[in-house]
N, C-alpha and C positions, 0 to 999 in steps of 0.2 A: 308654381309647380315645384316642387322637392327635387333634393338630388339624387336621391334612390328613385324615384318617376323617370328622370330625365334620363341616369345612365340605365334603366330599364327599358326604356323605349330607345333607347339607341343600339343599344344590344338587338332589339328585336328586328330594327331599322338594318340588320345586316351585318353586325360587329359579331357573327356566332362563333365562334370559336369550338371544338371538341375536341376531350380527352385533355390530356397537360398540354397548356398552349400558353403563347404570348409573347409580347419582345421586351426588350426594357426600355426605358428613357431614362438616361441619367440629366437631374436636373438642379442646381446650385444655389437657387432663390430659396429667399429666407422661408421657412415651411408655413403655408397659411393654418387656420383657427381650425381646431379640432373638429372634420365633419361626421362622426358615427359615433355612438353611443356608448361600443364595445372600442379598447385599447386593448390590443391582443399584445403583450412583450414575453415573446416564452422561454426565456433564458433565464426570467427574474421568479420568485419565489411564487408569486402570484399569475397565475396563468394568462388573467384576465384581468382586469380591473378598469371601471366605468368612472366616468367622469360624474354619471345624473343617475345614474340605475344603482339601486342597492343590489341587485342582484343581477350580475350580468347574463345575457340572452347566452352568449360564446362563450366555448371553455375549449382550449388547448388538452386533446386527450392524449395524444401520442407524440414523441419527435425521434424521428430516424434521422441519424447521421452518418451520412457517407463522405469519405477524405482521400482522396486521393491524391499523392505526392509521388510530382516528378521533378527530379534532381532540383530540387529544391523550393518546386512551384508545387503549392496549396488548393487545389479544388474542393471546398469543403460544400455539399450538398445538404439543404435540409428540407424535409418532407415531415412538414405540421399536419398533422390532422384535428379538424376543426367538428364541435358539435352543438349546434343551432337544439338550443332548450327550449325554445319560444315557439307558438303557432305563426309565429311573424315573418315570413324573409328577412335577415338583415343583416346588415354590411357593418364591420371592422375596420378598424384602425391595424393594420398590421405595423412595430417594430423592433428591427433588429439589430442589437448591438454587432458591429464587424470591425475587427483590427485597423488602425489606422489606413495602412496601406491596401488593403483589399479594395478589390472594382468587383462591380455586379456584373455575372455573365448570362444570368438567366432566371426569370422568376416566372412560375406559370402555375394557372388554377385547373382543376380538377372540373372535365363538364360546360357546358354556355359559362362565357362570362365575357366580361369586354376588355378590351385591351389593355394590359396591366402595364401601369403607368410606377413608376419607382424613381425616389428621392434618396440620392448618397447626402448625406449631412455630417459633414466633418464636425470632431470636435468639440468646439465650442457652441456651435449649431446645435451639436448634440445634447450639450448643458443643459440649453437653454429649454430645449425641451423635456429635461426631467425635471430643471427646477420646478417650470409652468406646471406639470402634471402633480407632482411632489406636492407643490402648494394647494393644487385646486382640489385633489383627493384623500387629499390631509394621510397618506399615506408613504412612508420613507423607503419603502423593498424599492423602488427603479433605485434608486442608489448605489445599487448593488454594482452594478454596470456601467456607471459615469466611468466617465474617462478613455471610453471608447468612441469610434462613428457611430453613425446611425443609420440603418436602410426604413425608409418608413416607405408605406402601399399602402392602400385601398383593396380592401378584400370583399366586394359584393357579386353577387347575390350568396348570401348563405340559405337555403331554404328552409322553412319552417319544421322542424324536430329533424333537419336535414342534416347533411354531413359534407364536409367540403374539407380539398387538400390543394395546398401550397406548397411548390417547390420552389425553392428558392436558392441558387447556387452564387457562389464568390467564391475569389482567387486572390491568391497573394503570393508573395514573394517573401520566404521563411528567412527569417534572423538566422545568424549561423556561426559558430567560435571558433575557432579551427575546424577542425574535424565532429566537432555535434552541431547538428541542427536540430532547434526547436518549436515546437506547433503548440498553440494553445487556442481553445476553443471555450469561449464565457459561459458560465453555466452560473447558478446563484449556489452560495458558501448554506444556504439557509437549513437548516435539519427540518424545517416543513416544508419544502418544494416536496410536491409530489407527482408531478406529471412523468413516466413512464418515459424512459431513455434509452434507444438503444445505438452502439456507435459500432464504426468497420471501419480498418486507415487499411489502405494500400500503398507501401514505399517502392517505388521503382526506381533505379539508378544508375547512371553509364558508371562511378563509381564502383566498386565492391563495398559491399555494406558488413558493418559488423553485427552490431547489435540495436534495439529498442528499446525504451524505458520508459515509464509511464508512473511518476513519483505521485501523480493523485487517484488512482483505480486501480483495479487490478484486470490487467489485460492477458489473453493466450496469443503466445507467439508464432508464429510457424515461417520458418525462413523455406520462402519457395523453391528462390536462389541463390545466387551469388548476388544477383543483383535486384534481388524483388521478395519482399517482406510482407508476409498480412498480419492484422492484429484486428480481432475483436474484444468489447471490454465482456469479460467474464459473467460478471453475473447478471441475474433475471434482471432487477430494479436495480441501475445506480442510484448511488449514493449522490449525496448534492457532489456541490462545488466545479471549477474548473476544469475541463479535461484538459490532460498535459501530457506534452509525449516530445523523447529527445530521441534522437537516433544517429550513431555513430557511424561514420567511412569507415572504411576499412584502412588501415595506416599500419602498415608493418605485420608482425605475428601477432601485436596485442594494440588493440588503439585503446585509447582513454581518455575522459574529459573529469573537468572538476565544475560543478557547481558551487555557488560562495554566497553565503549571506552574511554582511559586516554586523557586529556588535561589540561598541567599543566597553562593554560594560566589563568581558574578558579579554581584553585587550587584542582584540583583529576578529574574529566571527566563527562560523562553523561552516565546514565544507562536505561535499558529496561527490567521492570518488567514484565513477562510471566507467569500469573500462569491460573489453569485451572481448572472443577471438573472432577471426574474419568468416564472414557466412563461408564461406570456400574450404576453411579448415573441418569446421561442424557437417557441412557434408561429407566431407571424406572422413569423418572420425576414423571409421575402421584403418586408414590409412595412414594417422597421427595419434591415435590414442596410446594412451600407457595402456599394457596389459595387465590384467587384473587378477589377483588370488585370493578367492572366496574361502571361507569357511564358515559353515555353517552349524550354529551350536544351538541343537535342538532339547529343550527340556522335556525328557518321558518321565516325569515323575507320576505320582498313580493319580493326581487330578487332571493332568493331559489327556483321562482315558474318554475312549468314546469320539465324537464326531470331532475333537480338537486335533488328535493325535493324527488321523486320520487326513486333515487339512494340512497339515504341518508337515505331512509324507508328501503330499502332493506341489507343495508350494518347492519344496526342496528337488522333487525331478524336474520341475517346471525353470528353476536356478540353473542347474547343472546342464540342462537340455540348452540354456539359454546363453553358455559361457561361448567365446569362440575358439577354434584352434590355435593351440599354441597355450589360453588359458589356463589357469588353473585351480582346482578346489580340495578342498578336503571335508569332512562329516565330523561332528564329535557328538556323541549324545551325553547326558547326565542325568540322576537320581541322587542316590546316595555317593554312588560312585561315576568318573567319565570314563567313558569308550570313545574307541578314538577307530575310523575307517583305516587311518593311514598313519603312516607316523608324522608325517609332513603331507605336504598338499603336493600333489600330482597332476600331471597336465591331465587338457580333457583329453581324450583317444575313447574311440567307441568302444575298445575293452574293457578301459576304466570306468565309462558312461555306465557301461550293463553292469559290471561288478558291485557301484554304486546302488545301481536300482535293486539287484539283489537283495545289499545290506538295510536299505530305506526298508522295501517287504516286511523284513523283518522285524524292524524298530516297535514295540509293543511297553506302554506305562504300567509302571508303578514305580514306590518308592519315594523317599521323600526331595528335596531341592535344594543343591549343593552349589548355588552359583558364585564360589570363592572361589572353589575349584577349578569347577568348567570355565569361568575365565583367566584363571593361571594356565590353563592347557590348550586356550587360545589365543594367549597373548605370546605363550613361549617360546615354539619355531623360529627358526629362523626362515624369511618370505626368500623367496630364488629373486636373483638378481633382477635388479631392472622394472619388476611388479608394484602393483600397488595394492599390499594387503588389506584386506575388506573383512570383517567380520560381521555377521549375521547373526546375531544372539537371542534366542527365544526363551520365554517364560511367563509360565502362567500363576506365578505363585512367591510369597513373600520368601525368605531362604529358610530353610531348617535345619540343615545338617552342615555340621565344620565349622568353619567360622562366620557367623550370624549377621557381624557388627554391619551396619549402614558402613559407617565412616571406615575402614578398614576395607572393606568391599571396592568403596568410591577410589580411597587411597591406591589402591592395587591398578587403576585405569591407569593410572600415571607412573605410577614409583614401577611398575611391573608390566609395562608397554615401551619394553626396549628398543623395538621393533615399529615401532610408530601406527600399530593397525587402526586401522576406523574401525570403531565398535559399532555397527546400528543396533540399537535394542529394539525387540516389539515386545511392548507389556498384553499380555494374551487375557482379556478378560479385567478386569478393576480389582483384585487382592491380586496385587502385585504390591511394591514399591515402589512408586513411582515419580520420586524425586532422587532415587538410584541409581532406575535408568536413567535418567535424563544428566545427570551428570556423568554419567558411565560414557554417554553417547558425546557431550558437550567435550569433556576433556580431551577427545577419541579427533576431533575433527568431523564429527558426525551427527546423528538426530536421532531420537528417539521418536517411538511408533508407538499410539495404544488400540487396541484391536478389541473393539465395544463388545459387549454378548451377544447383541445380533448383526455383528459382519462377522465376514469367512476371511479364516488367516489367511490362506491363500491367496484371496484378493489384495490385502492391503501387504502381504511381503511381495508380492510380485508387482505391487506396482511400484516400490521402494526401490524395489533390483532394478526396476525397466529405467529408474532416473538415473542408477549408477553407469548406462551407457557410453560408453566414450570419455574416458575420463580423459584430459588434455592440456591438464595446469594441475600438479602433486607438490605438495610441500611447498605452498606458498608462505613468502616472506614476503614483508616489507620495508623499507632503508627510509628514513627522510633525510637527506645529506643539503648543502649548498646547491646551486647550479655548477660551482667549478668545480666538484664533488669530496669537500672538505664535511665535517658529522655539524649538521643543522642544530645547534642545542637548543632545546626547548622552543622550537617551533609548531609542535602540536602537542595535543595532548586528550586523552579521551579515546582515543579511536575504537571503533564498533562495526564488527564483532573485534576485538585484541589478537586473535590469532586469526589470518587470513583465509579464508575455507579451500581445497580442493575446487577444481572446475572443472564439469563432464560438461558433455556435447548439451549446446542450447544455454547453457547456465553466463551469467553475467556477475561480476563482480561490485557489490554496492557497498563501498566501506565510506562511514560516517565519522568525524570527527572534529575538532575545534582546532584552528588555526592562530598561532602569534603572530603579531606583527602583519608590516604591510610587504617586506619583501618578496619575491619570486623564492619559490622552493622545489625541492626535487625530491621525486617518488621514487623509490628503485624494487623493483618487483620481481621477484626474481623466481625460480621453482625450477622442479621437472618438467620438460618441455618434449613429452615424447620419448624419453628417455637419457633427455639429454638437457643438462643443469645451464637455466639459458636467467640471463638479466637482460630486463626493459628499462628505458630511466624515461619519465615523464616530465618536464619544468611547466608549470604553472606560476602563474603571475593570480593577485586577488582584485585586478582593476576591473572586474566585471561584478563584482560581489553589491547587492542591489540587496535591500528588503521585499521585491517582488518575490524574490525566490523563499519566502517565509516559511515552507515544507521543509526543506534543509534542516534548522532546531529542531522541527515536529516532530521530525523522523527520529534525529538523535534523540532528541528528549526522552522519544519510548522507547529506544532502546536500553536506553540508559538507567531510565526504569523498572525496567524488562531485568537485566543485570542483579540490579540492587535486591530486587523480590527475591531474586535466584537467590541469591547470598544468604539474605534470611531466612529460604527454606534450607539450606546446606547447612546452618550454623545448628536447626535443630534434627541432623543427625544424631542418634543417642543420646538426645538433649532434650526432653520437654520442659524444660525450666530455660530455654533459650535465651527470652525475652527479657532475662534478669542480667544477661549480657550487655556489658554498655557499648558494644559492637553495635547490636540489635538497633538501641536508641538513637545510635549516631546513622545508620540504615537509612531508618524511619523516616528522621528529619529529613535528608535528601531524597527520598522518595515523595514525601510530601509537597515538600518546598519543588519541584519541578512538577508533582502531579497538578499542583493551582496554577502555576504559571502556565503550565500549555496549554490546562483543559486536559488535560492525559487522564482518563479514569479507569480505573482497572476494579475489578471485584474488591479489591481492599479498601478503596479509595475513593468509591461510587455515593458516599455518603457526602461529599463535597459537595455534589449538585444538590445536595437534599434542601427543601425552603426551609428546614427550622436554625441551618448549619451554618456556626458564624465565622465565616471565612477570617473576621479578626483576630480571633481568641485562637492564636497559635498552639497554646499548651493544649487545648483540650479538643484540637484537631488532630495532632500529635499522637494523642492518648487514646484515641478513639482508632485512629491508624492500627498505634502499636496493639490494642485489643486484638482488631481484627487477623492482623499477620501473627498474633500467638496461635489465635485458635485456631485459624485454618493453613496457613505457611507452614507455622515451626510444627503441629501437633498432628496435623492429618497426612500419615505415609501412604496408608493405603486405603480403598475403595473408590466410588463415582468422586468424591467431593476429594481426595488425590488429583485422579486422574482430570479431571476439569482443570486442575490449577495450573499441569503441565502444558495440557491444550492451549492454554490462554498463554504461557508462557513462553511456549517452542513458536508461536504466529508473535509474538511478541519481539522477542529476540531479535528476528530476522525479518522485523515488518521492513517493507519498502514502500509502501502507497500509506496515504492519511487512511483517517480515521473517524470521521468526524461523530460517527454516533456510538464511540467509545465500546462496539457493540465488544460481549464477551460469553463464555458459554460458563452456566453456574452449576452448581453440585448437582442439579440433576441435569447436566447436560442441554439444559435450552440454553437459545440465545437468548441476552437481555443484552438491552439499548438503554443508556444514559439520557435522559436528557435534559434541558436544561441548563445546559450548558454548551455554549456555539465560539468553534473557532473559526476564525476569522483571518484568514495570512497568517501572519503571526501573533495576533492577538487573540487572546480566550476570557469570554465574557458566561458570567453566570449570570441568571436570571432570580431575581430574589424579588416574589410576587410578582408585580407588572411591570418590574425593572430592573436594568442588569447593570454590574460591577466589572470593571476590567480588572483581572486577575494581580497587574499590578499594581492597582488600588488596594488592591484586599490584600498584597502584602503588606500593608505597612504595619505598624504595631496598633492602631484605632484605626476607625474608620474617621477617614480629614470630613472637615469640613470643605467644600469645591470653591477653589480660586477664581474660577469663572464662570458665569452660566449662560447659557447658547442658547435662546428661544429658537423651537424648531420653525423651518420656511424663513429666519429672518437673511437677512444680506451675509450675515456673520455663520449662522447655521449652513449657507452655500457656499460660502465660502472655506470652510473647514471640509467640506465635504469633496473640495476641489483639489485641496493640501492632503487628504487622506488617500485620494484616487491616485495623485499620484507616486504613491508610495504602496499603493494594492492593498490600501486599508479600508476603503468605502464603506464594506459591511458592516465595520462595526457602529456605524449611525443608521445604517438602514433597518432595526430591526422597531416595534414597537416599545413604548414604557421611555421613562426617564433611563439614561446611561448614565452613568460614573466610569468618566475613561481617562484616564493619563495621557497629556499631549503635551510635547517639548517641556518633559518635568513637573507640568502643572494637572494637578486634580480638576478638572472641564466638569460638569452638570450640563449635560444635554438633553433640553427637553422635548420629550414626547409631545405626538398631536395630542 
C-alpha cells in the first residue's frame, strides 16, 4: 500500500480535522528520503521544483505575511496558498527556511487533512538537505537560502485542480544594538521569483518607539502610538529579495542607530545613519512644531489660462485654509511683472483668510514669465522671528522676460536666499525647465514637483503642503568630532545627501556615507528644535560592521550616482557643448565605474546589461556613457524627455530601499526594468548569454583567464557555497550558466548544471 493510501485512510479512519487545524511535532532525527513528488520551498526563486516530474503538479500562488513584534519577540505568520494542476490528489514536500533561533508555534491546513506533523532542522541538517536536492535536480536557486534552519512538512491531500492553504507560524527572539532592533524575513535576491507577496508588521512596545526602517522595500508607516507602530509593504507586487525592517526605541528627543558594512579597499567601509524623533513627539506636532511662513508664488502668465489657472486658485485657498493659528503666508503673482498681496507675510486671522480669497478671485493670466524676478521677491523678506520660511513656487512655462539665463536663475537660489527659504518648485505641465527647478528646490533644502498634463495642480501641490506638516528638526547640521569632542579629521567622507534635510512629522532621517578607520566616532546633530537651537551627540563604534549588511554601498552607491548625473545635467546650463568639458569626462568615469560595480543602471547607463556590451573595453563604455549624458542630461531642458530625467533623478537622490530591477521612468514616461543584471548583497552579476560575470571581474582591464574552476554539486562547489552563505553571498552561485566571480582575489569559474 502507498503512503498517500495509508495517510488517506487514516484520515478517513477518524483523523478529520476542519478549517485551519493541527498541532505540531518538533522532531531532531536526521530527515528521511524524499516522500512526494512536489518540493514546495516558497521563499526560493522557484515555487516548486520536483525531484521526477518535469512539470510540477503544485505551484505556490500566493504568500501572505503577517509579523507581529512584541518588545522584541517575532511572530511571523505565513499563509501559502497552494494550486493542484493535476486531475490527481497530491501531496507535497513542504520547506521553509527559518532564522536560526526561531521555534514553530503552529502549522495548520486548510479543510480534512491529517495531523500535521513538522521537522525543525537546524543548520547543518539544513545543508544537507539543499545540497541532496541541488544535486539531484541539477538545479542551484535553493542556494539562495543556505545558511539558514529548515521547517520541512508533508502537505497532503491537495485535491485534484484543488486549492489548499497552509499556515504556518514561528517565533523568535530579535537581534538588537542598542536602541535598533532588527527582523529580516528570507525571501530570494532572484529578478525572476514571481509568486505574489504581500507583508503587514505590527510593533508593540512597553518602550516608546521612535521610528521604522525598511532599507529593502518600500513600506507605509503609520505610528498608532507612542507605543504601537503598523507598516505595510507599499506596493501591488514586491520586488524579490529579503524583507528587512529596523525599528528604533525611543532614547531622548532624537534616537539614532548606525549601520556599517566593512571595506577595507577604502580603508574602514560605508555606513547608514538612522535616527528618528520619538512617536510621542510626531503626535503632538502641533505641540512641538516650528511654525511655518508660506508663500506662495503663483505663475498668471497668458499660458496659465483656462482650467490651470483655475486649479492653481484653488490649491492656494486650500494652502491658506490649511496653515494654523499664529501661522503665516503671503501671495505673490507674476507675468511680465510681480504683485505682491502683502509686503511681508502676515499671520493667518480670518480677515486676512477672506482678504486673501478676495485677491486669489481675482488672479486672472496673461503675459509672458519672469521667474528671476518672482524669485528675487520671494527670497527677499525678511521671515518673522522663530518661523520656518517655505516657498511654494509655480510654473508652467520656460522664463521669457528679464533675465533668461538657466545658470543666473539657478545662481540666485543661493547667492540671493539670505534668509534660507525652502524653495518647492511645481513644474506645471513639461515646457518648463526642469533641471532649474530641481536645482532651485535642491539648493533650497527642498524638492521639486512636476505636474504631468493629465493631473490637477491642485492634487499634487496639496499633497506637497499636507507633507510640510509639523516641521520638528529646521536647519540641520552635522559635526563628526572624537568621542572626547576634539574635530574627527578625516574620518568620513562622501556623506549623502551633503546638506542635512529639515524633518516634519513622520519623516526619518537616512544619511549615507563612508567611514575611516576602525575607531569609535561621534555625530553631532544639532538644529531648531521647536524653536529652540538644541545639539544631540551620537558615539558609534564600527565592531558590528558585517558584509550581511551589503544594502549600506547599494544605497550610497545610487546616491552617489544619483549626484554625479545631477552635476552633469547642471554643467549644461547655457552650455550645450558641455561634454567638451573635461569636468564632464572626469563625471562620466565615476558614474560608470560605480554604475558596473553595484549593478546600479539608470537610463544613461542601461546599455551595461545589453548582451553585445563588453564590460572590458572601458574606453568605449565610457564613450557610449558620455554620448548618452550629452544628448539627453546636458541638451534636453525642457519637455517629457526633461521632465523623465528629473523623475528618475529626485527618487534617485533620496532612494533609501534597493532596487533591484533598476526600474526607471523613460522619455515617454513609462516604467522600464533592466534586466540582466542581478544583485546579489553586495555583489552585481551580469549575464552575458547563459553566463554571468561578477562586476568585479569585468573591472579589470581584459577579461582573466579563471584561476580556479568549481564543477557545480562537487564537494568543493558545497563547499564555497557554505563560505558564501556565510557572508550573505549564496546567491551569487545560485543562479543558472557558468559564473565568473571574484573570491578572496582569485578569478573562480563556476560551473553550471
Amino acid at each position: 500500500m502507498s503512503r498517500r493510501t495509508i495517510a488517506w485512510a487514516c484520515m478517513v479512519a477518524g483523523m478529520v480535522l476542519s478549517g485551519f487545524a493541527g498541532q505540531t511535532q518538533a522532531q531532531t532525527a536526521r530527515p528521511p528520503v524524499w516522500r512526494a513528488d512536489n518540493i514546495l520551498v516558497p521563499q526560493t526563486r522557484h515555487a516548486v521544483v520536483s525531484a521526477t516530474q518535469p512539470t510540477p503538479s503544485i505551484r505556490v500562488t500566493t504568500v501572505d505575511a503577517r509579523i507581529e513584534i512584541i518588545d522584541q519577540v517575532a511572530a511571523t505568520t505565513l499563509t501559502l496558498s497552494l494550486k493542484n494542476d493535476s486531475p490527481r490528489r497530491e501531496e507535497a514536500e513542504l520547506l521553509v527556511p527559518i532564522p536560526a533561533d526561531a521555534t514553530v508555534r503552529g502549522l495548520a491546513f486548510q479543510g480534512p487533512a491529517p495531523e500535521a506533523t513538522v521537522e525543525i532542522l537546524p543548520r547543518d541538517e539544513a545543508r544537507r538537505i539543499y545540497e541532496s536536492l541541488v544535486a539531484q535536480i541539477r538545479d542551484p536557486a535553493l542556494l539562495e537560502l543556505a545558511g539558514h534552519n529548515l521547517i520541512r512538512s508533508s502537505v497532503f491531500p491537495v485535491e485534484p485542480h484543488g486549492d489548499q492553504k497552509i499556515r504556518l507560524t514561528y517565533e523568535q527572539v530579535l537581534q538588537a544594538e542598542d536602541n535598533r532592533v532588527d527582523y529580516l524575513l528570507p525571501r530570494s535576491e532572484a529578478l525572476d521569483y514571481q509568486v505574489p507577496w504581500t507583508i503587514a508588521l505590527t510593533i508593540r512596545s512597553k518602550r516608546p518607539l521612535s521610528t521604522a526602517y525598511s532599507p529593502s522595500h518600500d513600506i507605509e508607516i503609520k505610528s498608532q502610538s507612542t507605543n504601537h507602530i503598523e507598516a505595510k509593504l507599499s506596493a501591488e507586487r514586491l520586488q524579490p529579495g529579503p524583507f528587512r525592517l529596523s525599528y528604533l526605541l525611543a532614547d531622548g528627543e532624537i534616537s539614532a542607530s548606525m549601520l556599517c558594512y566593512p571595506d577595507p579597499k577604502i580603508g574602514g567601509g560605508y555606513f547608514l545613519l538612522l535616527a528618528g524623533l520619538p512617536a510621542s513627539v510626531q503626535h503632538q506636532a502641533d505641540n512641538h512644531a516650528i511654525k511655518r511662513e508660506i508663500t506662495l508664488v503663483i505663475d498668471r502668465s497668458g499660458s496659465m489660462n483656462g482650467c490651470k489657472i483655475e486649479q492653481v486658485k484653488e490649491a492656494a485657498l486650500q494652502i491658506i485654509s490649511g496653515l494654523a493659528e499664529g501661522e503665516r503666508f503671503n501671495l505673490l503673482t507674476y507675468q511680465n511683472t510681480v504683485d505682491a498681496f502683502a509686503k511681508q507675510a502676515i499671520p493667518k486671522t480670518s480677515e486676512n483668510e477672506a482678504a486673501a480669497r478676495r485677491y486669489i478671485d481675482g488672479i486672472t493670466a496673461i503675459g509672458g514669465t519672469n521667474i528671476h524676478d518672482a524669485l528675487i521677491e520671494a527670497l527677499r523678506p525678511e521671515p518673522a522671528e522663530g518661523m520656518l520660511p517655505i516657498v511654494l513656487f509655480l510654473t508652467d512655462g520656460l522664463p521669457t522676460v528679464g533675465t533668461t539665463s538657466e545658470r543666473a536663475i539657478r545662481e540666485l537660489a543661493t547667492a540671493g536666499n539670505s534668509h534660507r527659504r525652502r524653495v518647492f518648485t511645481f513644474g506645471v505641465g513639461v515646457d518648463v525647465n526642469a533641471p532649474l527647478l530641481e536645482a532651485i528646490a535642491d539648493r533650497t533644502r527642498a524638492r521639486s514637483s512636476f505636474v504631468l498634463p493629465n493631473q490637477d495642480v491642485e492634487v499634487q501641490v496639496g499633497r506637497v503642503f499636507r507633507q510640510l506638516w509639523g516641521p520638528l528638526l529646521a536647519d540641520t547640521t552635522l559635526d563628526i568630532v572624537k568621542p572626547d569632542g576634539g574635530e574627527a579629521l578625516g574620518r568620513t567622507r562622501d556623506l549623502l545627501p551633503a546638506q542635512p534635510p529639515d524633518l516634519f512629522a513622520g519623516d526619518q532621517l537616512i544619511l549615507l556615507g563612508k567611514y575611516i578607520g576602525d575607531e569609535p566616532v561621534t555625530f553631532l546633530l544639532g538644529g531648531n528644535v521647536a524653536g529652540e537651537s538644541k545639539s544631540f551627540k551620537f558615539t558609534f563604534d564600527f565592531d558590528h560592521a558585517t558584509t550581511r549588511n551589503g544594502f549600506v554601498p547599494r544605497l550610497w552607491a545610487s546616491r552617489k550616482i544619483a549626484e554625479l548625473i545631477d552635476a552633469v545635467r547642471q554643467l549644461g546650463a547655457d552650455n550645450p557643448t558641455a561634454s567638451d568639458d573635461p569636468k564632464v569626462k572626469e563625471l562620466v568615469d565615476q558614474i560608470v565605474a560605480l554604475s558596473t560595480e553595484f549593478g546600479i543602471l539608470t537610463e544613461y547607463t542601461a546599455f551595461l546589461a545589453r548582451e553585445g556590451t563588453d564590460l572590458y573595453s572601458a574606453p568605449a563604455v565610457t564613450a557610449e556613457a558620455l554620448d548618452n549624458l550629452q544628448l539627453r542630461a546636458v541638451r534636453q531642458r525642457s519637455g517629457m524627455g526633461a521632465v523623465n530625467q528629473e523623475l528618475n533623478l529626485a527618487r534617485q537622490k533620496s532612494q533609501k530601499t534597493l532596487r533591484y530591477d533598476n526600474a526607471f521612468i523613460d522619455r515617454q514616461l513609462n516604467r522600464v526594468a533592466v534586466a540582466d543584471v542581478q544583485q546579489v548583497n553586495d555583489v552585481a552579476l551580469y549575464r552575458r548569454g547563459k553566463n554571468w560575470v561578477d562586476s568585479r571581474v569585468a573591472a579589470k582591464a581584459q577579461q582573466p583567464q579563471p584561476q580556479r574552476t568549481i564543477r557545480f554539486a562537487s564537494d568543493e562547489f558545497f563547499d564555497l557555497a557554505q563560505q558564501l552563505a556565510d557572508e550573505n553571498r549564496q546567491g551569487a552561485i545560485a543562479l543558472h550558466g557558468d559564473i565568473l566571480l571574484e573570491i578572496d582575489g582569485q578569478t573562480v569559474l563556476v560551473q553550471g548544471p
